[in-house]
Each structure stands twice: as C-alpha cells, then as structure tokens.
MITORKOL-993151 format. One line per field, with one value per atom (N, C-alpha, C): residue in one letter; x, y, z. Coordinates in Angstrom, 3 decimals, padded with zeros to 6 digits, always signed. Example, Ala and Ser with C-alpha at 12.3 -4.5 7.8 and 13.67 -1.06 7.14 Angstrom:
% MITORKOL-993151
residuo a  a  a  s  s  s
east +013.190  +012.300  +013.200  +012.850  +013.670  +012.900
north -005.690  -004.500  -003.300  -002.250  -001.060  +000.030
up +007.800  +007.800  +007.800  +007.080  +007.140  +007.870
% end
This chain:
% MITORKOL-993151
residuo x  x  x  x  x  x  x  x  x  x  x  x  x  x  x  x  x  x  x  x  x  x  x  x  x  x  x  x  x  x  x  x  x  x  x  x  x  x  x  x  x  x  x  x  x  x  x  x  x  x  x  x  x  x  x  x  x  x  x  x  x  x  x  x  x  x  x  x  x  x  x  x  x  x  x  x  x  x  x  x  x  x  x  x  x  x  x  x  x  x  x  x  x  x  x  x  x  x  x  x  x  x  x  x  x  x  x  x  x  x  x  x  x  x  x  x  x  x  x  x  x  x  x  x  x  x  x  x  x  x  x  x  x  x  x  x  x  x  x  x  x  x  x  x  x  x  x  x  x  x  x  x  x  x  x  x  x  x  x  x  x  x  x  x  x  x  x  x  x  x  x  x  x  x  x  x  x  x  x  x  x  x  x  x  x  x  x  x  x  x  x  x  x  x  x  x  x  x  x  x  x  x  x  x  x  x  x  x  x  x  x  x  x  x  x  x  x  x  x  x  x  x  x  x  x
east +053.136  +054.342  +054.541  +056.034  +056.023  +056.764  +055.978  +057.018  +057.502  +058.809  +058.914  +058.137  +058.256  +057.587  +057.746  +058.457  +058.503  +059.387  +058.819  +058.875  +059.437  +059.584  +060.184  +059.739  +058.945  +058.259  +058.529  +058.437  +058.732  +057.681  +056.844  +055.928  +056.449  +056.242  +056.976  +055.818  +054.536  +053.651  +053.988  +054.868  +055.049  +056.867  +057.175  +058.747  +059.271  +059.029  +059.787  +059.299  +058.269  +057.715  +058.586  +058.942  +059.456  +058.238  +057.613  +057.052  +057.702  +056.816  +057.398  +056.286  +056.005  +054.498  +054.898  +054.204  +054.039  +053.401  +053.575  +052.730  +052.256  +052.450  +051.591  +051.337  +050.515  +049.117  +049.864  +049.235  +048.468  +049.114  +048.333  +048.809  +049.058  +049.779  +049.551  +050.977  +050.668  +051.871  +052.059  +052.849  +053.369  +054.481  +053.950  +055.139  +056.281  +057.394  +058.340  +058.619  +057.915  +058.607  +057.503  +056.190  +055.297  +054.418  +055.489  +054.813  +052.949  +052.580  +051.266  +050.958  +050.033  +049.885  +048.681  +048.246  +047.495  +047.144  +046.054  +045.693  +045.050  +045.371  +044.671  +043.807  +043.554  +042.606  +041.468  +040.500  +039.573  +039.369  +039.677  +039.403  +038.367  +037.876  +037.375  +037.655  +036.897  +037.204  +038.088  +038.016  +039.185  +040.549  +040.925  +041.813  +042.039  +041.707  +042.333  +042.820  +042.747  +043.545  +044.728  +044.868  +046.027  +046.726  +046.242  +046.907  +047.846  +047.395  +047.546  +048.920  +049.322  +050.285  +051.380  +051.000  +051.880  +052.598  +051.989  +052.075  +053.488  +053.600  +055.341  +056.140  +056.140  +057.038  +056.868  +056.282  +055.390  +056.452  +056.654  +057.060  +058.701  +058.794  +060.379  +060.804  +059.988  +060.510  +060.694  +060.005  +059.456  +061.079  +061.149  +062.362  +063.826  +063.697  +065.022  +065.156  +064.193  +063.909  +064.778  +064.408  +064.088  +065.784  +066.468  +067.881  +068.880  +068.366  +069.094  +069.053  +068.238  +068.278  +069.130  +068.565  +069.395  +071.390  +071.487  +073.316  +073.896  +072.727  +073.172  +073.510  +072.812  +073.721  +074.731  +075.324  +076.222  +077.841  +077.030  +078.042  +078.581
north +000.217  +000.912  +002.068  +001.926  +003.469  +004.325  +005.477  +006.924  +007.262  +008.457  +009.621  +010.794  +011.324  +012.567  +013.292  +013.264  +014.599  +014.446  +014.783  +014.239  +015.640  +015.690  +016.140  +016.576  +017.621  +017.162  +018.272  +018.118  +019.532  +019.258  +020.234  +020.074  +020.825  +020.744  +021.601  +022.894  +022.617  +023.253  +025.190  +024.584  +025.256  +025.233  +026.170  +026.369  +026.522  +027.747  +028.278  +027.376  +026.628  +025.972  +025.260  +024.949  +023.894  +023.455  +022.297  +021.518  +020.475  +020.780  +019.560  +019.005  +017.921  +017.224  +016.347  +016.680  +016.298  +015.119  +013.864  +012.648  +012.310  +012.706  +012.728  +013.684  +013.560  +014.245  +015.527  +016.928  +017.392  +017.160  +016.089  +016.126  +017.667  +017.879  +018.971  +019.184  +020.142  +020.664  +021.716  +021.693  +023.574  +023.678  +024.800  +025.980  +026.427  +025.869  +026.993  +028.372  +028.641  +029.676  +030.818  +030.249  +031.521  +030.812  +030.281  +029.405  +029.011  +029.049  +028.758  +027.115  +027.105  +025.324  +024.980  +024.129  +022.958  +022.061  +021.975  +020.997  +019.870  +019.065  +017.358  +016.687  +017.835  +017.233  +018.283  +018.026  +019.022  +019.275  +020.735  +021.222  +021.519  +021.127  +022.125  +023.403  +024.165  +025.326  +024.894  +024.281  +024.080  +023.526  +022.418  +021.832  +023.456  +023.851  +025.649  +026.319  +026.603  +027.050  +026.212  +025.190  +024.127  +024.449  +024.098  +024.695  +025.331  +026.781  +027.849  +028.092  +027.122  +027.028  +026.257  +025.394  +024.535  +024.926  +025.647  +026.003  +026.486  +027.112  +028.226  +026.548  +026.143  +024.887  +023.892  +023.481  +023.169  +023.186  +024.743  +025.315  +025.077  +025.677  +025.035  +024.343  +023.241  +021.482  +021.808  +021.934  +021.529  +022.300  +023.770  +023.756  +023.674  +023.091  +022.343  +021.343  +020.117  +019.411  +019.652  +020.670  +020.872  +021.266  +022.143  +022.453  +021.477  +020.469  +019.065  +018.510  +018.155  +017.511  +018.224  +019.621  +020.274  +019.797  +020.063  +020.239  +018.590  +017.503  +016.740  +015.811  +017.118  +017.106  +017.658  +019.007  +018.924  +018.163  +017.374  +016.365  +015.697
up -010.575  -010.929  -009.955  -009.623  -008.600  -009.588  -009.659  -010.282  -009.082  -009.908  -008.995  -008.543  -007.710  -007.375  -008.201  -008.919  -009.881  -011.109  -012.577  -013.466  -014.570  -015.460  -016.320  -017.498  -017.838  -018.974  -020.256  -021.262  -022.362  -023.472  -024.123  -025.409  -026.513  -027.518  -029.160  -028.870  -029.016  -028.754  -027.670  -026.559  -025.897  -025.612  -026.717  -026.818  -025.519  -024.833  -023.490  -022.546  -022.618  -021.360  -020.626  -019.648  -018.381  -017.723  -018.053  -017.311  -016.394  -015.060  -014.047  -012.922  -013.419  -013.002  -011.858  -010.536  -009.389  -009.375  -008.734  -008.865  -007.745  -006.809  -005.541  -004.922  -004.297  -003.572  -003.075  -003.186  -004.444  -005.556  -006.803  -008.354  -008.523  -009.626  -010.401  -011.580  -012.637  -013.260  -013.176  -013.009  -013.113  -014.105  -014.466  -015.569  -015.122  -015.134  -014.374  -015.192  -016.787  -017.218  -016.406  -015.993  -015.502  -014.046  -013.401  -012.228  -012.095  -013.500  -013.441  -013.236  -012.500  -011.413  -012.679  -012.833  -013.183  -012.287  -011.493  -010.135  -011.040  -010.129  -010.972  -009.741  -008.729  -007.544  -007.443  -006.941  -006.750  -005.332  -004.849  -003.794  -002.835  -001.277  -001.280  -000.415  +000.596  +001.296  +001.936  +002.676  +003.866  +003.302  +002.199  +001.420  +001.085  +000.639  -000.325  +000.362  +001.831  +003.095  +002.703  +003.683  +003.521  +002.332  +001.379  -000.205  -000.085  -000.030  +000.176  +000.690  +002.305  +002.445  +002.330  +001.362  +000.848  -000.563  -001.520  -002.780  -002.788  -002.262  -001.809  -002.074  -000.881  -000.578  -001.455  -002.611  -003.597  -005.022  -005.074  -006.215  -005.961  -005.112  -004.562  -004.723  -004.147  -004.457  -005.900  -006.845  -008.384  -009.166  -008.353  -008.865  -008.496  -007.537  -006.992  -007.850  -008.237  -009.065  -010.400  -010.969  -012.211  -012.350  -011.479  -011.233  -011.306  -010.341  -010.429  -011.874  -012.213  -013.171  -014.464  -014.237  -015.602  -015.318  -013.979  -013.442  -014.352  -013.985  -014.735  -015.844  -016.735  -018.275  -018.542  -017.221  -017.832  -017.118  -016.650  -015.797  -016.759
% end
C-alpha cells in the first residue's frame, strides 16, 4: 500500500491537539498546537546533525499540509 506523506490525525484524549504524521523517512508526529516531534527512527550522532537541519523544513511541510487540508472544508 502507498500512503501519503502526510496524514491527518486528531485524538478525544487530546482536545487542542493537531496531529500530522509523516510517513517517510524521518517517520515522526508532530503537534502543531506545541510543535513537539515524536521520532519513529532512532538516531545516531551524525543522523542528529542532519536532523537538526531538516526539522525547520520538516515542520513547514507538516504545516503547509495541515493548512491545505483545513482551506478544503471550507471549499
């Protein structure tokens, strides 16, 4: 099965939350209400550099994502 890169997600558990789960490499979820990441890969030193500068461009994507999708409900 192919997903998308980036997925959509909401819990009752977590009222304010905006979840939006990355499916390829680096996995992860992130919070958009407190940009906190959830990694689903394990790092090591040198991958955590690299990271490092991807995370910015990372979060971006996730909420460009997350923008789009909202614009089209109210389409």
């Amino acid at each position: 099965m192919e997903l998308p890169k980036f997925i959509l997600g909401d819990n009752t558990a977590y009222p304010n939350a905006i979840f939006i789960i990355h499916t390829e490499f680096p996995r992860f979820i992130i919070n958009l209400e407190n940009d906190e990441i959830e990694w689903f890969e394990e790092f090591d030193a040198l991958d955590e550099k690299e990271l490092e500068l991807m995370v910015g461009k990372l979060i971006e994507e996730a909420s460009s994502f997350y923008d789009d999708e909202v614009s089209k409900y109210d389409e």
